[in-house]
DRENFI-747867 format. One record per residue (C-alpha): residue number from 1; residue in three letters; x, y, z. Coordinates in nm, 4 decimals, padded with zeros to 6 digits. Example, Ala and Ser with C-alpha at 12.3 -4.5 7.8 and 13.67 -1.06 7.14 Angstrom:
2
SITE  pos  code      east     north        up
SITE    1   ALA   01.2300  -00.4500   00.7800
SITE    2   SER   01.3670  -00.1060   00.7140
END
This chain:
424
SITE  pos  code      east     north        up
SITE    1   UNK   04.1557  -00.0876   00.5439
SITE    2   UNK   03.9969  -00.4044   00.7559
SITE    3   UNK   03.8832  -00.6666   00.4441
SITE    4   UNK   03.5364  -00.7936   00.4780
SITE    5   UNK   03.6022  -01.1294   00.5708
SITE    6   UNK   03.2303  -01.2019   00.6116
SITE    7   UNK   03.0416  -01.4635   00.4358
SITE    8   UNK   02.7925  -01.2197   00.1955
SITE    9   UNK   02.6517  -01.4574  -00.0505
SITE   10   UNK   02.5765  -01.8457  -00.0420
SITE   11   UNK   02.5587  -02.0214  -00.3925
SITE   12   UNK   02.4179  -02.3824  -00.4826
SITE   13   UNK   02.4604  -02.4780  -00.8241
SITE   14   UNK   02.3429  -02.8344  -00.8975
SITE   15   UNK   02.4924  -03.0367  -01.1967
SITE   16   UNK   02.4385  -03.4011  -01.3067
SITE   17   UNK   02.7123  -03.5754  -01.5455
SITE   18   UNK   02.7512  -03.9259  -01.7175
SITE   19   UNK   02.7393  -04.2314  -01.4643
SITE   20   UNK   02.8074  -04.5416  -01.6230
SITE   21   UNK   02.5746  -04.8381  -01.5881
SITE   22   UNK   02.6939  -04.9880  -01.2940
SITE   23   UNK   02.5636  -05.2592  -01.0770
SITE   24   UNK   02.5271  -05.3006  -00.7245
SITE   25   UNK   02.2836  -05.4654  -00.4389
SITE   26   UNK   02.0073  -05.1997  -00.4966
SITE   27   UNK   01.9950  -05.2403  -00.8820
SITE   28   UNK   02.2368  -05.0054  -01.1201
SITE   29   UNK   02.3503  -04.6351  -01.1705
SITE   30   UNK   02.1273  -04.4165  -01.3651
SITE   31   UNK   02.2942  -04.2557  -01.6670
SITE   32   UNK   02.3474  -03.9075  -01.4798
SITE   33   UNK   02.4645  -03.8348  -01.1074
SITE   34   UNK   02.3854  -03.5772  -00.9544
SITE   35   UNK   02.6044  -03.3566  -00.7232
SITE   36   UNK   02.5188  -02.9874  -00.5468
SITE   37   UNK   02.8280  -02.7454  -00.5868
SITE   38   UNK   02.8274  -02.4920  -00.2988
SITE   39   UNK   02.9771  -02.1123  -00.3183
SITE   40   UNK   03.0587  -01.9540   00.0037
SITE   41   UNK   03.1565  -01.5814  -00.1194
SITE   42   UNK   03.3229  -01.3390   00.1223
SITE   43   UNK   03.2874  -00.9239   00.0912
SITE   44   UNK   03.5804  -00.9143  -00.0184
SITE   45   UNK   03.5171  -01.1242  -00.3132
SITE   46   UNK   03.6888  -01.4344  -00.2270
SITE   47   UNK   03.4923  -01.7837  -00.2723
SITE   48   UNK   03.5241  -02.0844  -00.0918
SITE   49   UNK   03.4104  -02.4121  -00.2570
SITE   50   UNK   03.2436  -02.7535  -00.1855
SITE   51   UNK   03.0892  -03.0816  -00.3235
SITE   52   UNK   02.7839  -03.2513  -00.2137
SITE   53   UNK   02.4607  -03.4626  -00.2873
SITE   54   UNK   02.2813  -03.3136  -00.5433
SITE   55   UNK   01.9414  -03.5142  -00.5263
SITE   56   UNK   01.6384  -03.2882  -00.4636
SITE   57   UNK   01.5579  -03.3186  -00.1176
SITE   58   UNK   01.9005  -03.2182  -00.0664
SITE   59   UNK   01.8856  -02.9215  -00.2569
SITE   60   UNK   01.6089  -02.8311  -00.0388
SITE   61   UNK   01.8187  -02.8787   00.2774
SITE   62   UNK   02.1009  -02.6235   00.1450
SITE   63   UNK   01.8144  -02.3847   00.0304
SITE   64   UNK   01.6680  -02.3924   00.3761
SITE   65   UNK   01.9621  -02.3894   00.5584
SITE   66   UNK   02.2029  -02.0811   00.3289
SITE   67   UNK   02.1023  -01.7632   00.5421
SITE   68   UNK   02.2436  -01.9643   00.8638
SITE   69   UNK   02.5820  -01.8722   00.7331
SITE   70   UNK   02.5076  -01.5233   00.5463
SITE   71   UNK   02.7445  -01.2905   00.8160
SITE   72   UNK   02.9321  -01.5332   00.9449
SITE   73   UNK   03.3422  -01.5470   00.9530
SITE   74   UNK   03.5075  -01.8451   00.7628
SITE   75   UNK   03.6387  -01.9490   01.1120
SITE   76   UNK   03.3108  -01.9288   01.2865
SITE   77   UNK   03.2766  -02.3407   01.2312
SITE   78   UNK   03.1663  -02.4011   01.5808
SITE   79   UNK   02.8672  -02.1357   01.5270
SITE   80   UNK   02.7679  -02.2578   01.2020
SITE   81   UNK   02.7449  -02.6115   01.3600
SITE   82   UNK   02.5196  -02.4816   01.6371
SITE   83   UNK   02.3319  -02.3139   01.3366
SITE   84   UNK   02.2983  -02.5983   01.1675
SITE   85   UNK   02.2129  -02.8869   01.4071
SITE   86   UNK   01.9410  -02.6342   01.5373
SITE   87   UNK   01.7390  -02.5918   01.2241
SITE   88   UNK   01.7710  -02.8691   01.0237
SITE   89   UNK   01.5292  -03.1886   01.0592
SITE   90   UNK   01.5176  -03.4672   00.8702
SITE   91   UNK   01.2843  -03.4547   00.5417
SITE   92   UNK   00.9911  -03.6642   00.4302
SITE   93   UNK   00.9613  -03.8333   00.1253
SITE   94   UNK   01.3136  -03.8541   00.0151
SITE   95   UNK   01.4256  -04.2028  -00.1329
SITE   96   UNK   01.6577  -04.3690   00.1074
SITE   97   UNK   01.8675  -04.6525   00.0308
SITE   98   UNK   01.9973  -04.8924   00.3466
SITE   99   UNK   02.3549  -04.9113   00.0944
SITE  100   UNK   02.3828  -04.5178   00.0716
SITE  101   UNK   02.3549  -04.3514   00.4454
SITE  102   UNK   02.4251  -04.0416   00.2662
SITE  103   UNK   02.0785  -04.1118   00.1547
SITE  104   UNK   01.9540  -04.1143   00.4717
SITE  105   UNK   01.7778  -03.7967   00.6013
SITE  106   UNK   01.8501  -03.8531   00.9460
SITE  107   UNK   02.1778  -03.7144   00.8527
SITE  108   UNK   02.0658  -03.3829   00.7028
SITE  109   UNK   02.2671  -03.1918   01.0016
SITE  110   UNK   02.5302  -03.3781   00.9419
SITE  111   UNK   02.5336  -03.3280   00.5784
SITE  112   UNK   02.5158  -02.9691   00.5388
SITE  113   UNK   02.7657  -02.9041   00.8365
SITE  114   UNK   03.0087  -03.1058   00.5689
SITE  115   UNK   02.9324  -02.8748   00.2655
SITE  116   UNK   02.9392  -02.5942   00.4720
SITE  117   UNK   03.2818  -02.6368   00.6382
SITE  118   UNK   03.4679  -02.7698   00.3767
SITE  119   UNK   03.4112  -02.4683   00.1945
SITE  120   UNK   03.4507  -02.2627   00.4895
SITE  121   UNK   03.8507  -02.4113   00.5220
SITE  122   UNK   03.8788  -02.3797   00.1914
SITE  123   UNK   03.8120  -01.9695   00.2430
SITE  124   UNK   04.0790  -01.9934   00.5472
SITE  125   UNK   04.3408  -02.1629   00.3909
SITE  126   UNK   04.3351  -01.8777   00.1141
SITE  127   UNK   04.3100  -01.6213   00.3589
SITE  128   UNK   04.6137  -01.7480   00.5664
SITE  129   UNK   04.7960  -01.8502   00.2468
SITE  130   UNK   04.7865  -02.2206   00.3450
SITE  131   UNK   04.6225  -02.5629   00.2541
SITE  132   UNK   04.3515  -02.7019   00.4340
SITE  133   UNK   04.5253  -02.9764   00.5556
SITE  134   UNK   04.7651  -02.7277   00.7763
SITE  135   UNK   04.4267  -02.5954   00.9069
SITE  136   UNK   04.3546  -02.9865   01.0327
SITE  137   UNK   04.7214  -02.9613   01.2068
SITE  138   UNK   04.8925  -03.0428   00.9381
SITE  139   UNK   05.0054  -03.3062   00.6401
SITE  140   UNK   05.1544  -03.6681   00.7747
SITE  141   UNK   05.1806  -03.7757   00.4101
SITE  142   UNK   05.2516  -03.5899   00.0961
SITE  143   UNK   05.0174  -03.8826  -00.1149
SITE  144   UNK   04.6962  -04.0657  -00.0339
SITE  145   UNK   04.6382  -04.3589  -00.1838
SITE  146   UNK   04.3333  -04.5144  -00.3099
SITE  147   UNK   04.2319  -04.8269  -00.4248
SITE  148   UNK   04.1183  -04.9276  -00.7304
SITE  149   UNK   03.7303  -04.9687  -00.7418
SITE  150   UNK   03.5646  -05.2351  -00.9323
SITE  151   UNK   03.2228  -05.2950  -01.0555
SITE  152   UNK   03.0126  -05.5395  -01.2351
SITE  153   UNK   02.8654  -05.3550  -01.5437
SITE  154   UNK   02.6495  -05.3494  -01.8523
SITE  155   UNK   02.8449  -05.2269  -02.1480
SITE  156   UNK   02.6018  -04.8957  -02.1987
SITE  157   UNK   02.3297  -04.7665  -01.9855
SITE  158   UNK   01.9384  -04.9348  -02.1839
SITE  159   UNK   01.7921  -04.5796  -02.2936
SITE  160   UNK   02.1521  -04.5042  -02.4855
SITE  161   UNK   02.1292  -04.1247  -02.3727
SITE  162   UNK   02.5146  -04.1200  -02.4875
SITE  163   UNK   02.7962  -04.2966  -02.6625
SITE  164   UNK   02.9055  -04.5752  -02.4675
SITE  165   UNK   03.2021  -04.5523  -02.1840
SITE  166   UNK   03.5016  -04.7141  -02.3085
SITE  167   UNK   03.4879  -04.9517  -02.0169
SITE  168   UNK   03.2458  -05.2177  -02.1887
SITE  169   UNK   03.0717  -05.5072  -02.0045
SITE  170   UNK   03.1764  -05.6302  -01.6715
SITE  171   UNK   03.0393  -05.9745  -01.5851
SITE  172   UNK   03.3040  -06.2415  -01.6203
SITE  173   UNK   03.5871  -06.3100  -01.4578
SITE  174   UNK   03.7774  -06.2141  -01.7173
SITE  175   UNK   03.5879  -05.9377  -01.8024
SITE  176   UNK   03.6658  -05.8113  -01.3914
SITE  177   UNK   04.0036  -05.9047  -01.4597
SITE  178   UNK   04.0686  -05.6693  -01.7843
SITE  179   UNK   03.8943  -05.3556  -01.5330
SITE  180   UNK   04.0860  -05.4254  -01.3230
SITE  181   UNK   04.4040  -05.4140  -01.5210
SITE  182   UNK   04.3270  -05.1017  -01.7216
SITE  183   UNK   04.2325  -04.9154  -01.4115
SITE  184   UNK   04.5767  -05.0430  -01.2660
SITE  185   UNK   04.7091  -04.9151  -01.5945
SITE  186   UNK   04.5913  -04.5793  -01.6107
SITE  187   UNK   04.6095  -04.4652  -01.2355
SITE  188   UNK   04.8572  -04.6785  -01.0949
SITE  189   UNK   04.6183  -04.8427  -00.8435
SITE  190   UNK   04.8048  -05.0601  -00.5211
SITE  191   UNK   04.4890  -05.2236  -00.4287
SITE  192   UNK   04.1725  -05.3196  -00.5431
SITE  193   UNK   03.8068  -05.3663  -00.4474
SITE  194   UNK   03.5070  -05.5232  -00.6068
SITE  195   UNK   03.1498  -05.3987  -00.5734
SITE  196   UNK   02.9333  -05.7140  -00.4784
SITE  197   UNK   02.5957  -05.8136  -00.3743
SITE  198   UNK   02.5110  -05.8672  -00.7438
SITE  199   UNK   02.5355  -06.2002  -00.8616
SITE  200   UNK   02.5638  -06.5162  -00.6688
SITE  201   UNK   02.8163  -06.5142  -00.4643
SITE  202   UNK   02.9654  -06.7973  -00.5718
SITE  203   UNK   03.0683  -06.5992  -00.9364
SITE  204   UNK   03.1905  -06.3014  -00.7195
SITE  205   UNK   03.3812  -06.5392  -00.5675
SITE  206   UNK   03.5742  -06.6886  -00.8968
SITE  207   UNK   03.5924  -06.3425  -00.9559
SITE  208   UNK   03.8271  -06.2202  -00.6928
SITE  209   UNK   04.0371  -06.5626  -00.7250
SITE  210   UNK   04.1199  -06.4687  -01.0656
SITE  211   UNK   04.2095  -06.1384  -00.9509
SITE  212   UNK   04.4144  -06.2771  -00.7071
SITE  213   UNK   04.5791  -06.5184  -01.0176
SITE  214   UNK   04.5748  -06.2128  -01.1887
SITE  215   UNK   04.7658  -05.9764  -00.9414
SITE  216   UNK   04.9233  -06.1747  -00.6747
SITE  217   UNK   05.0832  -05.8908  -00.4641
SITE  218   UNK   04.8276  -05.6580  -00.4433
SITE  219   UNK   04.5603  -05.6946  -00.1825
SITE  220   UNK   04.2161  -05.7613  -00.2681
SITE  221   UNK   03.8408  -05.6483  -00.0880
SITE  222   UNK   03.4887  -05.7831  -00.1657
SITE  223   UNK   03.2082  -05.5275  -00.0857
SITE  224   UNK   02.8743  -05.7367  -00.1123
SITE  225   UNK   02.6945  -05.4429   00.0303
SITE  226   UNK   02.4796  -05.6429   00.3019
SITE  227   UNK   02.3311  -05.8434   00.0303
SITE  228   UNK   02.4683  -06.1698   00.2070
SITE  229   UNK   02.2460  -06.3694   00.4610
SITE  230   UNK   02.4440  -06.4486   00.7572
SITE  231   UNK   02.4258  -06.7597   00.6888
SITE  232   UNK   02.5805  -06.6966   00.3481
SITE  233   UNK   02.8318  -06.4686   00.4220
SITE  234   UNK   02.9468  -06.7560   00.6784
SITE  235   UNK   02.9944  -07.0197   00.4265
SITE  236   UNK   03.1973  -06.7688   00.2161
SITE  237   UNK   03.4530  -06.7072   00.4821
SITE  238   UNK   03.6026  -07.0192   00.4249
SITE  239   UNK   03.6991  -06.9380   00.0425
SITE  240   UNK   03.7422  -06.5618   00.1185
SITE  241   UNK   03.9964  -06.6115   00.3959
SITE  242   UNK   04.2717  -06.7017   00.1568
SITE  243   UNK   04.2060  -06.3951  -00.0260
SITE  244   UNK   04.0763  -06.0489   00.1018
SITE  245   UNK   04.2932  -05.7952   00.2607
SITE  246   UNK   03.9216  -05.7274   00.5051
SITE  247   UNK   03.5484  -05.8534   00.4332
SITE  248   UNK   03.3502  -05.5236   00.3896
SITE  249   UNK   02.9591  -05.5604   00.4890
SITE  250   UNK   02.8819  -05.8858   00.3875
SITE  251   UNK   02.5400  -05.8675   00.5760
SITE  252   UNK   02.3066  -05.6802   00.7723
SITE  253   UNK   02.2866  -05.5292   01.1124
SITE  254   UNK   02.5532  -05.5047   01.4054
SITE  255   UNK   02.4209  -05.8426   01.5503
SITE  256   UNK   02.4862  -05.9774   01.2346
SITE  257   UNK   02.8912  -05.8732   01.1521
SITE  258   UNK   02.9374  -05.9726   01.5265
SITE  259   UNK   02.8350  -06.3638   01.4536
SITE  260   UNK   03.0195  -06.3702   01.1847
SITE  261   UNK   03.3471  -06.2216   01.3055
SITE  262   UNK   03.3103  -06.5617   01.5201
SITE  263   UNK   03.3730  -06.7914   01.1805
SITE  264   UNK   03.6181  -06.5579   01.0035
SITE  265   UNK   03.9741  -06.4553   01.0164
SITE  266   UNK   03.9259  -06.1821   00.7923
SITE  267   UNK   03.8873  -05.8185   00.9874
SITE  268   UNK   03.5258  -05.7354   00.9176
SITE  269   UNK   03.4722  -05.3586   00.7346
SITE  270   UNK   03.1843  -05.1458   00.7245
SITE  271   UNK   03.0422  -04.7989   00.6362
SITE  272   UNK   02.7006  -04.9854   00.6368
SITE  273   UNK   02.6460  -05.0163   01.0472
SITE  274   UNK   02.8759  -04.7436   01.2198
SITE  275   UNK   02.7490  -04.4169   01.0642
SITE  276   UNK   02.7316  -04.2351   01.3833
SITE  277   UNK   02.8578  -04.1546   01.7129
SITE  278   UNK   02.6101  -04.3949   01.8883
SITE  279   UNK   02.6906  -04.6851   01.5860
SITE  280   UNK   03.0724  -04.6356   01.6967
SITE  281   UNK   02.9811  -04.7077   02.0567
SITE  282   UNK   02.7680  -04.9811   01.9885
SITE  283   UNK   03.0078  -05.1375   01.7330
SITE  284   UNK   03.3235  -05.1063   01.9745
SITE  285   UNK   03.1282  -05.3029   02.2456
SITE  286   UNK   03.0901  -05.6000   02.0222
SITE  287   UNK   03.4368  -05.5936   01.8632
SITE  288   UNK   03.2695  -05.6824   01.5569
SITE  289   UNK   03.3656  -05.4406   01.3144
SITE  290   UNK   03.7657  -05.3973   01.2582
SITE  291   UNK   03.8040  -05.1271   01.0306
SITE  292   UNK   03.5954  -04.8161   00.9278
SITE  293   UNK   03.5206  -04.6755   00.6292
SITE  294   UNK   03.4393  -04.2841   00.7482
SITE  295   UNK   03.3319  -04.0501   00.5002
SITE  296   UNK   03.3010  -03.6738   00.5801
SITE  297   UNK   03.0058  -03.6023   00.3222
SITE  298   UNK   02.7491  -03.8076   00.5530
SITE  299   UNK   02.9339  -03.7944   00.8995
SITE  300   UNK   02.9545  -03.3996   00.9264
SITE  301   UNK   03.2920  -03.2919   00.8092
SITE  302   UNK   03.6538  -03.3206   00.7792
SITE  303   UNK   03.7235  -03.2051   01.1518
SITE  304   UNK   03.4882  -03.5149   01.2636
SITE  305   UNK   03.6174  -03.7544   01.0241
SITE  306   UNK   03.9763  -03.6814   01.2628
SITE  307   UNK   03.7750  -03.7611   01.5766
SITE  308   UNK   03.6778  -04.0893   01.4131
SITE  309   UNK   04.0693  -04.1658   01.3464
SITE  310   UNK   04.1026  -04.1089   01.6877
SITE  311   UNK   03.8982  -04.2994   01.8086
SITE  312   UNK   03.9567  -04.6059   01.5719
SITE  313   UNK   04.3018  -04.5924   01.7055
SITE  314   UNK   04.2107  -04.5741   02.0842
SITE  315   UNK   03.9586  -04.9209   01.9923
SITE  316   UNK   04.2418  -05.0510   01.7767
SITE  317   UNK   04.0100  -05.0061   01.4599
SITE  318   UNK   04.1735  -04.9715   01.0803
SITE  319   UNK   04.0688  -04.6357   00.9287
SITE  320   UNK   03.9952  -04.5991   00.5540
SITE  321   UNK   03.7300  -04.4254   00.3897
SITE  322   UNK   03.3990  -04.4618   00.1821
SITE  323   UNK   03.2945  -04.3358  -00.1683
SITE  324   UNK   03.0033  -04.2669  -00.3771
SITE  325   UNK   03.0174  -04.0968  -00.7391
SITE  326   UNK   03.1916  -03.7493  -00.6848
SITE  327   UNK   03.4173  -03.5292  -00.9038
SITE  328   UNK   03.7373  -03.3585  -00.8042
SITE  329   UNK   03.6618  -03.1175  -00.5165
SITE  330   UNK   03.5317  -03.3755  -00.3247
SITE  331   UNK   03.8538  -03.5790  -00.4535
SITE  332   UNK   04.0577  -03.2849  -00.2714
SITE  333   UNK   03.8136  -03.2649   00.0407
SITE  334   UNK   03.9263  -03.6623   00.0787
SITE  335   UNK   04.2798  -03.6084   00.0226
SITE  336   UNK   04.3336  -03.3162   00.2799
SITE  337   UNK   04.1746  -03.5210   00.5481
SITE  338   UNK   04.3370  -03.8184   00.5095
SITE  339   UNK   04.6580  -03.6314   00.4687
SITE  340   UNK   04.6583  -03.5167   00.8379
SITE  341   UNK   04.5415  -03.8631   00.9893
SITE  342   UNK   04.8486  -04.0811   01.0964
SITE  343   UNK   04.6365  -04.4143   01.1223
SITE  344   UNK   04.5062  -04.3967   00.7934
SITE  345   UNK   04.5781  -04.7773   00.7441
SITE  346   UNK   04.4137  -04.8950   00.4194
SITE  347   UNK   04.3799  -04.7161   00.0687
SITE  348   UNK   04.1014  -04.5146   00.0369
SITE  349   UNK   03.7697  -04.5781  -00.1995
SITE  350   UNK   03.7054  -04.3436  -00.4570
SITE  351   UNK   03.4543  -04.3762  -00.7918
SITE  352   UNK   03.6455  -04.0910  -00.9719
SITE  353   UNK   03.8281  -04.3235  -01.2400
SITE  354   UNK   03.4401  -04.3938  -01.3780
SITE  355   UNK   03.3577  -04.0303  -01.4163
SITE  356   UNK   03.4704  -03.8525  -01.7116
SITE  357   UNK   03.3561  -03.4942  -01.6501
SITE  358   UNK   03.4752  -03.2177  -01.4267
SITE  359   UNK   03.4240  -02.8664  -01.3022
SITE  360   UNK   03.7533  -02.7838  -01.1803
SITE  361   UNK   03.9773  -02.5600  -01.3480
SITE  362   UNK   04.2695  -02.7853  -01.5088
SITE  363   UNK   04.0870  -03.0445  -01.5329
SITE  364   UNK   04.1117  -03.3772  -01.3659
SITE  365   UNK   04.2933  -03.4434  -01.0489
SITE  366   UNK   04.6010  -03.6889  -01.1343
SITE  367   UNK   04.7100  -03.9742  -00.9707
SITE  368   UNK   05.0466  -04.1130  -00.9280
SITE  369   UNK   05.1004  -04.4800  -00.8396
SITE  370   UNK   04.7167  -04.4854  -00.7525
SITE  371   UNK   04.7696  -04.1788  -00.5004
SITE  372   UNK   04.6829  -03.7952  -00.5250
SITE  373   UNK   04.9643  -03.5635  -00.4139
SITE  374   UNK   04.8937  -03.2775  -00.1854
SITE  375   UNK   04.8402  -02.9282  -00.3861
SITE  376   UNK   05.0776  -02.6945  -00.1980
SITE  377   UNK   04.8757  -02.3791  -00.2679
SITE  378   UNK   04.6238  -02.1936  -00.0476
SITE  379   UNK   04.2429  -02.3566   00.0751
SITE  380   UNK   04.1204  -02.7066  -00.1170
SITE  381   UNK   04.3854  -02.6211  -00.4256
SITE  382   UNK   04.0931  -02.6372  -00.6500
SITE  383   UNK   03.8712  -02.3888  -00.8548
SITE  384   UNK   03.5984  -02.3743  -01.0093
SITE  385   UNK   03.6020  -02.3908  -01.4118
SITE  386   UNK   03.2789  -02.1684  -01.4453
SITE  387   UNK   03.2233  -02.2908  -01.8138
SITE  388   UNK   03.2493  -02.6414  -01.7340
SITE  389   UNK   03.0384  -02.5989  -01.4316
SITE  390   UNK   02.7692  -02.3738  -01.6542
SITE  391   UNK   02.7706  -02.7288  -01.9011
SITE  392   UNK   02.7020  -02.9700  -01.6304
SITE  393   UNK   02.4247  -02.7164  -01.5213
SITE  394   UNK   02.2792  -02.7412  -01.8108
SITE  395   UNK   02.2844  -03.1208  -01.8119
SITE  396   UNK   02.1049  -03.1414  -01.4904
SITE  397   UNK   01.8859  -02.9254  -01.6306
SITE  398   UNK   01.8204  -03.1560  -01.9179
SITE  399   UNK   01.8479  -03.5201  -01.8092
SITE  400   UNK   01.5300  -03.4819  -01.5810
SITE  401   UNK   01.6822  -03.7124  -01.2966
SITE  402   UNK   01.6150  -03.5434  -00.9499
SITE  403   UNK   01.6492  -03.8363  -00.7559
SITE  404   UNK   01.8862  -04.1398  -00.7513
SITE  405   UNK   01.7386  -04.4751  -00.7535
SITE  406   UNK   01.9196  -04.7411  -00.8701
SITE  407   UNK   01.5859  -04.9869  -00.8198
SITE  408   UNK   01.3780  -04.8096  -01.0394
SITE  409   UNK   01.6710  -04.7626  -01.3207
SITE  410   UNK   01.7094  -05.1717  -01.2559
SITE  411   UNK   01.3511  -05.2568  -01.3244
SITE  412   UNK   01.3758  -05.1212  -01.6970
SITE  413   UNK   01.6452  -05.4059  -01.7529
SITE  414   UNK   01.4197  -05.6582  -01.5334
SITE  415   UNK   01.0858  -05.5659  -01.4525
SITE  416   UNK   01.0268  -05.8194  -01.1848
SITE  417   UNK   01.3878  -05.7436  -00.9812
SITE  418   UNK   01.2455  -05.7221  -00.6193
SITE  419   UNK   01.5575  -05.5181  -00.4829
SITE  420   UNK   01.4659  -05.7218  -00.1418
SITE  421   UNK   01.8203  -05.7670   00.0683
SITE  422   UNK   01.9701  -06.0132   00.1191
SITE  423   UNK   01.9109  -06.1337  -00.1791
SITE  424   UNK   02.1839  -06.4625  -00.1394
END
């Protein structure tokens, strides 16, 4: 008997769990985050799985945009794209922030092509019996590493919702320094980055030097998230030259990171100004920009995300990637891709060390000497824990965020914080 390999049903489930109070140049994390789990299920029962944005106008994209799939085969990609890039528009009144494109609306295509096809890959790899990364042509490394992320931090989030994370307060040098080293600790971490655009920069400075004093070996990256003035991020170059591994975003605009490549050695980083097709172009003509931080969520897939390596290694450009809060099937998503890409030439990003919740079955993805190993079993190598995923339901439920916004959640701390960039 031919199986029904036909996608029948289309599931979005969205969940919100604990986000710790952390800082950054549009204010600081709510106490949730919220993230959209999305059920492909075939007739003959199988389910393919992925993790996206869970704010509301999202969930109004996915809700709109489920029957384009309903019928389809898991290897109809190309048809779902057309499906997809022909019916969904950008919304109004979502809340975008300049330091998030996957806030940005613009990108709804993009966005749901992502959810869809991961999930979609994940059904072929457990219909062939293979992972995903074979589907992509293939593993070139058995690990990915990823870097150790850093942020500057209030020791529990102002309305106390829940017991404090066992992170405490991040402000001080020292304070950065003792993150740094129990992250290092616990996952093994080979690099490390610090969220910036907080404070001024001449603390986020002594900050990374004693993390450098700190860890001498390991190489070191300053995100101040475009909260630099040129100017600024000019006068910085001088210190930060002795110390970053690559300057990531400083400040704002193409024109911007061009001027300043002029006055630093450092190799300039963004996921800030090349966030599409036309950015890349643009970006490559000035020469600005020497490494990009891709990220399939926002930039339409994992299939896409190998056309960007591509082309970063036909302009010469490092290849990393970006992260925002996420839990372990995007984790997996992240590892199969970079798996298959041969220029992947810096550790990746990843917020997962500062969540503590999951909805895979097993629970937390390991790391081993700050990298995730390839799963050797069929599609993502993930599944869905439906109790845990039923919980963080019924959080989302509950916590009565819909929307990120890390200005709003910042005012309650200081009423009169403008959120205006650059601030410094």
């Amino acid at each position: 008997m031919t199986r029904d390999i036909r996608i029948t049903d289309v599931r979005i489930t969205p969940i919100a769990f604990r986000d710790g109070p952390l800082l950054n140049a549009a204010g600081i994390h709510e106490p949730w985050a919220l993230r959209a789990i999305v059920e492909l299920e075939t007739g003959d029962g199988r389910v393919g799985i992925s993790e996206t944005y869970g704010d509301e106008p999202m969930l109004r994209v996915l809700a709109q945009a489920k029957e384009l799939v309903v019928g389809l085969s898991p290897f109809d990609l190309n048809r779902m794209e057309e499906r997809v890039r022909a019916t969904i528009r950008p919304s109004a009144g979502a809340i975008e922030f300049e330091l998030a494109p996957g806030s940005h609306t613009a990108k709804n295509a993009a966005k749901v092509t992502s959810t869809f096809e991961v999930a979609m890959l994940d059904l072929q790899g457990q219909l062939l019996g293979a992972p995903v990364v074979d589907l992509l042509g293939g593993a070139v490394r058995d690990t990915v590493p990823y870097s150790a992320y850093l942020f500057f931090k209030y020791a529990e989030h102002i309305e106390r919702p829940y017991a404090a994370d066992a992170w405490g307060e991040g402000i001080r040098p020292a304070q950065i320094v003792a993150q740094a080293q129990r992250m290092i600790d616990a996952y093994g971490f080979q690099s490390i980055k610090l969220k910036g655009g907080v404070f001024e920069p001449a603390h986020e400075i002594a900050c990374m030097r004693a993390l450098r004093a700190a860890f001498p070996g390991l190489p070191l990256r300053l995100d101040p998230n475009a909260n630099w003035s040129l100017e600024t991020s000019i006068r910085a170059a001088a210190e930060l030259d002795e110390l970053l591994e690559y300057y990531e975003d400083p400040t704002p605009g193409l024109k911007g990171m061009a001027e300043l490549a002029r006055h630093t050695r450092l190799p300039l980083a963004t996921n800030m100004v090349i966030t599409t097709l036309d950015d890349f172009r643009k970006g490559a003509e000035t020469g600005a920009v020497k490494v990009l931080l891709s990220d399939h969520h926002y930039w339409g897939g994992l299939r896409v995300t190998q056309t960007l390596a591509r082309m970063c290694a036909l302009w010469d450009l490092g290849m990393s990637m970006h992260s925002n809060s996420h839990l372990g099937i995007s984790l997996m998503a992240m590892t199969h891709v970079a798996a298959s890409i041969p220029n992947l030439t810096y550790a990746c990003d990843t917020h997962y060390p500062w969540q503590e919740e999951e909805v895979i079955r097993g629970g937390r993805v390991a790391f081993e000497n700050g990298a995730v190993r390839l799963p050797g079993t069929p599609g993502l190598g993930v599944e869905l824990d439906r109790g845990k995923l039923a919980e963080l339901h019924a959080q989302y439920l509950a916590c009565g965020v819909r929307n990120r916004d890390d200005l709003a959640q910042m005012r309650k701390y200081d009423a009169g914080f403008s959120g205006r960039t650059p601030r410094f």
